[in-house]
C-alpha angles and dihedrals in degrees: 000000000000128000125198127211131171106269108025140003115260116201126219130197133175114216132188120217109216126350120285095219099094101035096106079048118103124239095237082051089052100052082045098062096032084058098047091050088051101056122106117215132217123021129302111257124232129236107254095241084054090051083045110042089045096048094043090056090037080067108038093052085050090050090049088045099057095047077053098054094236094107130035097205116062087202127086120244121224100264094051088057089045096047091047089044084056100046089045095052093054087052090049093098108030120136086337087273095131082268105312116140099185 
């Protein structure tokens, strides 16, 4: 709304902080929804050079193991490749080095 004096216009505005929506909601029941809006589903996917680098070296340390006689399969299992993947993605931005740490 506008009000006129005599020498200039002043402008008014009415303005509202926050919505009105939640405010009968509790404050345990809010964090429960905001969490629930928050959640990802499903897993992260890994880069391709980390799947590949991890599973690469998954296979190459069951390979050494087995000419060691520590292992009877030369084949890594799942776990193993998953393990190395892992270990591979969190490397994948130390000291800007392509993931090399030393």
């Amino acid at each position: 709304s506008y009000a006129q004096t005599s020498n200039s216009t002043i402008i008014t505005m009415s303005f509202s902080v926050g919505s009105s929506a939640n405010v009968d909601m509790a404050l345990d029941d809010m964090i429960k929804a905001r969490r629930k809006s928050t959640t990802t589903t499903g897993t992260k996917k890994n880069n391709p050079a980390a799947r590949a680098t991890g599973k690469n070296k998954a296979s190459r340390a069951a390979n050494l193991a087995a000419r060691r006689g520590l292992a009877t399969n030369k084949k890594a299992n799942a776990m193993e490749v998953e393990k190395q993947v892992q270990r591979q993605a969190g490397r994948a931005g130390a000291a800007g080095q392509g993931g090399r740490k030393n």
